[in-house]
C-alpha angles and dihedrals in degrees: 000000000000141000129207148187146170112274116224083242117087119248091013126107125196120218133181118209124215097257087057097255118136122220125167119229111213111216117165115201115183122175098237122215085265090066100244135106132259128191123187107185104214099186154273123280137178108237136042099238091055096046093058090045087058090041092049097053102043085044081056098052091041097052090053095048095048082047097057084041083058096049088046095238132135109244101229134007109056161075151198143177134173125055120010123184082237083071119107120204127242099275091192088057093050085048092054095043088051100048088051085042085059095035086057098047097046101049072052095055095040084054095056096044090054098051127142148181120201113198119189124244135022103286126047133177120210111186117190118211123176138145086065086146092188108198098036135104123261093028112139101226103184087054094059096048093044088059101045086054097055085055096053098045092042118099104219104022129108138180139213123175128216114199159321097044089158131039100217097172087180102139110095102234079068105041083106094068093060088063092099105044120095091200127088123221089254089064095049087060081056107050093043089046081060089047100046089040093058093052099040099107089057108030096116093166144021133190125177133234138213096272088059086049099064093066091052093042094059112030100024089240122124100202100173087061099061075039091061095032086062112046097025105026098169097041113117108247138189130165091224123345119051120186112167122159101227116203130193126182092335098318122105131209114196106218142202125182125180134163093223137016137195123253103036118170140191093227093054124034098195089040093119095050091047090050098053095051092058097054093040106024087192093120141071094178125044117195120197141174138147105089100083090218097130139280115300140182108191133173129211146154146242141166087006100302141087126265135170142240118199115174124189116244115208136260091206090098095173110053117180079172086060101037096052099052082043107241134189112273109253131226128254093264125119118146113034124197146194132210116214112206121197093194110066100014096244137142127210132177131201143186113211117067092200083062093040097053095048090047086050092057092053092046096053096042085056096052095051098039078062100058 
């Protein structure tokens, strides 16, 4: 019979046979990264000293062992060499990318900020036309048509679009709306190549809504722009924010045009325009869109001088969307319009394009019978 009894050394324990001899079993226990814990008995030896040396020794191999199992490395056949998740990257290299990344972005963002359009004469018309939403039901197609035709045969007279050509309901949240349309989104490419097409000669400007976002919101790809670009390669283009300085017969217009601005309200269709140019006062013209609420031509003023709100009306006559929230009945107004005289340094905006293309005749007759 034996007696034993933990050794003040760690991982020895000391026993004591029956006929009163002492030997040291040698037993080494590790928590191991799995959380569990292994034991590797190494012996039993008769003396102290030689138990340590033996301890030593198997706590050595075992260490190592739990350390490679850490590492997640088998401890013995094999090898690698290329890319390890220990590796840093050249940071000189990331700076250098990132300062060229800036320096990009912002020649980008002086250009847009210095555009112009120069019109001959002394008299321009710049109509504005947006909510087109080609593809969708309810949309009065001759009229759209019709309109984009008067721009186009009209000497003078000029267009730019903001927003929401196409109605490209292709995220999924929004497939329901497209029930009751007879027309496929590749119709709808077709029919706003024939728009864009009529009004090429003229299309000075383009800025993109949020239809046209949600292409590029989902798939990175900015389709209205290659749109515009061919139909249209020298107009202006932005996919959300258009300032362009636009200058006829000497005189310059500074304007703005967004599909959408902050701060719209019920009480006041042109608030958020109005509200802009307050904070900003870097434009003289504000073009909207977007709401659907009707065609509008207002004037305002800021900073002691007059300014101008023009907001889209929408080609999409017949609205179930509308109906069914319960909105306000629009006016008559799609395309709005205003007439840029040199002469005597006014701005007035419309909103009929039948009227503005008509005032833009006689302008135009009574600055040439002058000459």
């Amino acid at each position: 019979m034996s007696r034993g009894r933990i050794s003040a050394d760690r991982h020895i324990s000391e026993r004591t046979l029956a006929d009163g001899r002492t030997t040291y079993a040698v037993q080494v226990k590790l928590f191991w990264p799995d959380g569990k814990v292994k034991a590797h008995y190494v012996g039993s030896y008769p003396s102290i000293e030689e138990a340590r040396n033996h301890r030593d020794v198997a706590l050595a191999e075992m260490q190592a062992a739990r350390e490679q199992a850490r590492a997640g490395v088998d401890s013995t056949d094999w090898q690698a060499e290329g890319v390890t998740a220990a590796e840093e990257p050249d940071e000189a290299d990331v700076y250098e990318r990132a300062c060229r990344e800036w320096a990009e972005t912002a020649a980008l963002e002086r250009r847009r900020q210095s555009q112009t359009v120069t019109f001959p004469g002394p008299v321009a018309t710049l109509v504005f036309a947006a909510d087109q939403h080609v593809g969708g039901a309810g949309v009065d197609y001759p009229r759209l048509m019709h309109e984009a035709t008067i721009i186009r045969d009209t000497p003078g007279m000029y267009a730019a679009t903001v927003g929401d050509v196409v109605d490209n309901f292709v995220i999924a949240k929004l497939a329901h709306v497209r029930h009751g349309t007879r027309l496929t989104i590749p119709d709808e490419a077709v029919l706003a190549r024939m728009y864009l097409r009529l009004l090429a000669p003229k299309l000075v400007a383009a800025v993109g809504g949020n239809h046209e976002g949600w292409t590029r919101s989902l798939a990175g790809d900015d389709f209205f722009s290659e749109l515009i670009s061919e139909v249209s390669p020298c107009c202006l283009y932005d996919p959300n924010d258009c300032r362009v300085t636009v200058t006829v017969g000497g005189c310059s217009w500074r304007v703005r045009m967004r599909h959408k601005w902050r701060g719209s309200s019920y009480l006041n269709a042109t608030h958020g325009i109005e509200r802009a140019s307050r904070e900003d006062q870097d434009f003289d013209i504000g073009v909207a869109a977007h709401t659907h609420v009707s065609g509008l031509a207002r004037t305002f003023t800021t900073a002691g001088a007059s300014r101008l709100a023009l907001l889209c009306g929408s080609y999409k006559r017949i609205d179930s969307y509308a109906q069914q929230i319960g909105a306000a009945k629009a006016n008559a107004s799609t395309a709005v319009a205003v007439l840029l005289d040199s002469r005597t340094g006014t701005m007035t905006g419309i909103e009929s394009l039948e009227e503005a293309a008509m005032l833009t005749r006689l302008a135009n007759e009574r600055a040439f019978s002058k000459c």
